[in-house]
N, C-alpha and C positions, 0 to 999 in steps of 0.2 A: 395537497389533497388530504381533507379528514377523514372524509369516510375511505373503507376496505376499496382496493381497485379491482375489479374483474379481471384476472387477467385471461387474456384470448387463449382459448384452443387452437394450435395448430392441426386444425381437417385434411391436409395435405403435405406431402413434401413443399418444403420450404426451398426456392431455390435463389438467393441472392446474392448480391453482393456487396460489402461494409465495409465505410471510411469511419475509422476510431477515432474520437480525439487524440489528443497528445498524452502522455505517459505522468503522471499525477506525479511520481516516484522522482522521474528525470527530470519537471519540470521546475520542482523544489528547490532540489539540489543544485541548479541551476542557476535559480534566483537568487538563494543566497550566496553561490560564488562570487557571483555577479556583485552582490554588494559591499563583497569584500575586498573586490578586485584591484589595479592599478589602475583602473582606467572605465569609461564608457562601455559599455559590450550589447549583445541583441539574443535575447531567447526565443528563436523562431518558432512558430505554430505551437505555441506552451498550451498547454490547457487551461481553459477558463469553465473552474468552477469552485465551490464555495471553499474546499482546502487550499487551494493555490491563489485564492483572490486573499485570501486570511492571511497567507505567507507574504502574497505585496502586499498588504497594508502593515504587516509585523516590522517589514525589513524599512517602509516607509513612515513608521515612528521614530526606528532608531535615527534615521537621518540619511537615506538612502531618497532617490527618485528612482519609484519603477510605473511606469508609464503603460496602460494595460487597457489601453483607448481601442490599439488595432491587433491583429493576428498575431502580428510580431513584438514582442514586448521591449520595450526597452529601458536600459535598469545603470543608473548613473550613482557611481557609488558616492556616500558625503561623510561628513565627519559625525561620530557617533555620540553627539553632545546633548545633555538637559533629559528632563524624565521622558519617558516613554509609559503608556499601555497596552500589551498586549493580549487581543481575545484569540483564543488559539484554538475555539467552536468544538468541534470534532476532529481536530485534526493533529494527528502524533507526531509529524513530523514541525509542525509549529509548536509545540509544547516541546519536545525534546531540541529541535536543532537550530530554535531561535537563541536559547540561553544561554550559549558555550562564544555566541554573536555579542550576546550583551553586554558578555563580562568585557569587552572592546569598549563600551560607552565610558562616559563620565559623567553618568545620569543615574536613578536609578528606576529600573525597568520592574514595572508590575506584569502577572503575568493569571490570565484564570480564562473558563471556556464553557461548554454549556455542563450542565450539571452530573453528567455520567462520564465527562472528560476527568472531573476531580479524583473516579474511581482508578483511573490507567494509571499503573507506573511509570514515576519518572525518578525517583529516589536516588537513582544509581549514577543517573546524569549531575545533578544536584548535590551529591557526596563527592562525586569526583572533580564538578567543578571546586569547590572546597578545597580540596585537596591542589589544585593547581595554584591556589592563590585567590581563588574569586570568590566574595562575601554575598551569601545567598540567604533567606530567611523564608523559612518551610521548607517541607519535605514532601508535598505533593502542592496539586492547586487549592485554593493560592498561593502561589508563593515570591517571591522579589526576588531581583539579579540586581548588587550596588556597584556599578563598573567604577573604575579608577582610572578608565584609560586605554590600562596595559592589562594582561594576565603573565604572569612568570611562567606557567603549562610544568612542562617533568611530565616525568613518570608517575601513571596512575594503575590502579590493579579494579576494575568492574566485574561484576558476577551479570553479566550477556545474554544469561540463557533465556530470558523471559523477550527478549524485543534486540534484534541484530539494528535497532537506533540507538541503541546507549551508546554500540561504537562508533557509529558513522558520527554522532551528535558532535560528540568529540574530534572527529578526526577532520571535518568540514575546517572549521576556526581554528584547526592546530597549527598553522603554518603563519599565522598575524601572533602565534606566544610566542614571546622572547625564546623561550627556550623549545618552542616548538610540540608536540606529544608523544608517550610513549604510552599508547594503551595497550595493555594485558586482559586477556580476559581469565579468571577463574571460577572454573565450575565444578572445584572438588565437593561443593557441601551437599549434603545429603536432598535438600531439595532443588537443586541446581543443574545443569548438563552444559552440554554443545550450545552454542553460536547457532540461533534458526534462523533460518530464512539468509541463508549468506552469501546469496546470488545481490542482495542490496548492501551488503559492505563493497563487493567484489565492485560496485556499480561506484558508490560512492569513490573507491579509491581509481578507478580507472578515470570519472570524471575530477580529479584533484591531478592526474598525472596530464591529461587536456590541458589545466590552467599551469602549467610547469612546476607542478611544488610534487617534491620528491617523496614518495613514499617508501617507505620496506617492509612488503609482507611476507619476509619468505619465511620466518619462521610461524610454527603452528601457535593460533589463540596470541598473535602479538602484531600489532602493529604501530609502524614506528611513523611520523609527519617531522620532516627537519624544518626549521625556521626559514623562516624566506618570502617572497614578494609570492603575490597571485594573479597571474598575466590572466587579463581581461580578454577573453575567448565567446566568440558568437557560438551557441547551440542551436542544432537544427534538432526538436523535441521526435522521436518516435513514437508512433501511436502505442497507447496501452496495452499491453498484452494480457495484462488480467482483467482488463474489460471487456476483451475475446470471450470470456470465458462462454457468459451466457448466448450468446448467438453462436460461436463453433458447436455448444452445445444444442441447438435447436435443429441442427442441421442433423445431429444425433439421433433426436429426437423424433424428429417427424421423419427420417427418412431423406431427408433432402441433402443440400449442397449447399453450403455457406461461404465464401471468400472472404477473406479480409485482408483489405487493399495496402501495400505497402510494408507487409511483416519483413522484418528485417532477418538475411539469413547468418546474420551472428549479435549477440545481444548479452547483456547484463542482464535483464529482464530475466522473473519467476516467470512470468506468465506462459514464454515459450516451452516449458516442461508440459502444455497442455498437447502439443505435438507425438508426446511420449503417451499421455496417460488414454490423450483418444483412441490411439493405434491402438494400444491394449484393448479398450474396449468393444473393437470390436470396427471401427469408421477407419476409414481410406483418406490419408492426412498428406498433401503432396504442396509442394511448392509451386506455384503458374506463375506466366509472367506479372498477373495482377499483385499477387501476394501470396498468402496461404488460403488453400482449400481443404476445406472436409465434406466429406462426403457417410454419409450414415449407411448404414446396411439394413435397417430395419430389427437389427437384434442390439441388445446393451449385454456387451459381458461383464460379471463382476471382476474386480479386481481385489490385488492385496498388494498395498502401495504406502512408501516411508516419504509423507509431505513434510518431512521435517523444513528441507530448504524452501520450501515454495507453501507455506501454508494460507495464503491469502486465497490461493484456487480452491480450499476446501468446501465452501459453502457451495459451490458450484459441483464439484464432482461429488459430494454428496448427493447430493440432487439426483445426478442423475446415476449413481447407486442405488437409490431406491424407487428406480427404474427400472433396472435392470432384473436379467431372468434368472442371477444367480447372486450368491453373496458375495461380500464386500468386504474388508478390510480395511480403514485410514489411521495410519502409525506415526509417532514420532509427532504429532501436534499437539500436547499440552498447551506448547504457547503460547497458544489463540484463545486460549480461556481469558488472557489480558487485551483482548483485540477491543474493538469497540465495543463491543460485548463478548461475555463466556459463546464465544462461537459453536462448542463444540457440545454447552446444556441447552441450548440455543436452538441446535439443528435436533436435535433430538427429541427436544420437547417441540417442535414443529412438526417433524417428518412423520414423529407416533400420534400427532393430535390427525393430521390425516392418513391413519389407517398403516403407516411404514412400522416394519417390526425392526428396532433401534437399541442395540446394548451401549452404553456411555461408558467408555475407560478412562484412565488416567490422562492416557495421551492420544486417545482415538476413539474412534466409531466402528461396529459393527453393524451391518445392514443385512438384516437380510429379504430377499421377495416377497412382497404381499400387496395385494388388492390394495389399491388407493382410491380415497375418495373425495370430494369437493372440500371447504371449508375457511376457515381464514389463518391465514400463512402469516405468524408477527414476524417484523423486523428488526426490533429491537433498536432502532436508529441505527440501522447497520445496510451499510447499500452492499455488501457483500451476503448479508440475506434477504435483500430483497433478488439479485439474482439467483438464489437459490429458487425462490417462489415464484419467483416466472419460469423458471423451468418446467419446473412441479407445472405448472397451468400449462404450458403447453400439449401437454398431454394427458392430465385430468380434468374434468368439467366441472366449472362451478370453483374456482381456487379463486379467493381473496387474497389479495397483496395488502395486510394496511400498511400505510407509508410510503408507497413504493417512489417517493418525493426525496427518497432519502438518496436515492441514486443519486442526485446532486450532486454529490459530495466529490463525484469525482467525474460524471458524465451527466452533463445537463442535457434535458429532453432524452433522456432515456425511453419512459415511458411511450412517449409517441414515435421514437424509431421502432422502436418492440412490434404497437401494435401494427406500426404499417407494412412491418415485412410478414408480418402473421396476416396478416387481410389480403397481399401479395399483390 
């Protein structure tokens, strides 16, 4: 879509019910087990869209078959010989958690994506492949991976604090090194912190202990991957839960009741902390036999809330913070500044172009209430601000989405399930 999209006023309580695709996060993760594995395996109901189709054509350069015809995928590992290209689009987790894969070739593997992919950090993956034994050339996109074969792995020490993929990138492929990984993270330096977002390490190593290769994370900022085989394990994908985000929110929104079919009542997933942050605001968040519901009240309370581990739901509960009938507070998310875009100049030069009163911090948002009014809501190539802005429209008239195509990326046909539950 070129031109801005209109997006629908919700006129009424909204009252539905929603089947998610599958988990972008999980299905990734998944696929590249899968091609590391000992064997044939099946990633049930994966999600098909432009990140994960990018991820099977990455893993089917190196010399993998993944097969991505029907619902169920299926993904037959091969030998990881002769050059490779891969385009890694918009997608972080193919720029970070294919290269630590390649250093396993005995090719050598190109590696670049669309033109604001070149801005994200990947530095840290790329030093510490180095540091393992792998010969790499560049320091962002573009850059090369020259496999040998083998990686020798050890002990590496990454500074984490910008993207919780530096560790997982590592920690995927650490069990095909000879000597297996020891990742460290430090974040003593003055611009540096915490591990964000570490509901997706926690995710990564629980799906690594599925395929039998042993992990240890009991110490703080350290984990360890012993050497060993990776048994070829079928996944059954769970629906997304940070693509909940914007329709639990509509039900917020408009007053209504929204399900979403099949929420899992124990998970890896960020996305389930939206069960926390809606009950604060104010909506009736219960588990049915279908899945999860929420139900709205008709009121938005503000909140004051540390997304540090889950900052992917920001652009969403932003949203509907500058909804709501009091102020706001979102803490602890610098790190999204390196997202697909500065998320956090991003919402704020959005929410004040329509009418929202927005102070931008370091590592957060203030919001406070005000009159909002129509206008056109950028994206930024960021399908996580395009759900902000359909939010926004659901309850302002006259809201532009451009881009709103960008959903893609991780939920095809966004847009017409959007407007068909708003049309009711």
């Amino acid at each position: 879509m070129t031109e801005p999209w209109p997006a629908p006023r919700a006129r009424h309580p909204v009252d539905a019910v929603v089947s998610l695709p599958g988990s972008k996060s999980l299905t990734n993760r998944a696929l590249l087990l899968a091609a590391i594995a000992d064997g044939p395996s099946v990633v049930r109901r994966a999600l098909r869209s432009r990140d994960t189709s990018l991820m099977a054509a990455a893993l089917t350069s190196l010399g993998s078959t993944v097969d991505t015809d029907g619902e169920d995928w299926a993904v037959t590992p091969g030998p990881f010989t002769g050059d490779a290209g891969v385009d890694c689009g918009l997608a972080g987790t193919v720029m970070r958690f294919v290269p630590p894969v390649a250093g396993l070739s005995t090719g050598t593997v190109t590696f670049d994506g669309d033109p604001h992919m070149r801005l994200r950090p990947v530095g840290e993956v790329l030093g510490a492949l180095r540091t393992l034994g792998v010969t790499v050339e560049g320091d962002a996109l573009p850059f090369a991976v020259r496999g040998t074969g083998s990686v020798r792995g050890g002990t590496v020490v990454v500074d984490a604090s910008a993207s919780s993929q530096f560790i997982s990138a590592l920690l995927l492929a650490g069990a095909r090194y000879d000597e297996g990984v020891d990742v460290r993270h430090d974040g003593r330096s003055s611009n540096s912190g915490p591990v964000p977002s570490l509901p997706h390490v926690e995710m990564t190593v629980a799906m690594l202990r599925e395929h039998g290769v042993e992990v240890d994370d009991g110490d703080a900022n350290r984990w360890r991957v012993l050497p060993g085989p990776v048994r070829a394990v079928d996944h059954l994908i769970e629906p997304d839960l940070s693509n909940a985000a914007p329709f639990l929110a509509l039900a917020a929104v408009s007053g209504g009741s929204v399900t979403v079919r099949d929420w899992p009542r124990s998970t890896t997933q960020a996305g389930d902390a939206l069960r926390e942050i809606l009950t604060a605001m104010g909506c009736d968040v219960a588990f049915v036999d279908e899945g999860l519901r929420v139900t709205g009240s008709g009121t938005l309370l503000g909140i004051d809330v540390d997304l540090h581990d889950v900052g992917e739901l920001t652009p969403a509960v932003a949203a509907l913070c500058a909804l709501a009938e009091a102020p706001s507070h979102l803490r602890g998310i610098g790190h999204i500044r390196g997202h697909e875009t500065d998320r956090l100049a991003a919402l704020a030069t959005e929410l004040t172009g329509l009418g929202s009163t927005v102070t931008e911090h370091a590592d957060g948002l203030s919001i406070e209430p005000a009159p909002l009014h129509g206008g056109v809501f950028h994206t930024y190539a960021d399908h996580r601000m395009a759900h902000a802005g359909v939010i926004i429209g659901a309850a302002v008239e006259d809201v532009l989405v451009e881009d709103v195509a960008t959903t893609g990326k991780t939920f095809p046909d966004f847009a017409e399930l959007w407007a068909g539950l708003i049309a009711g």
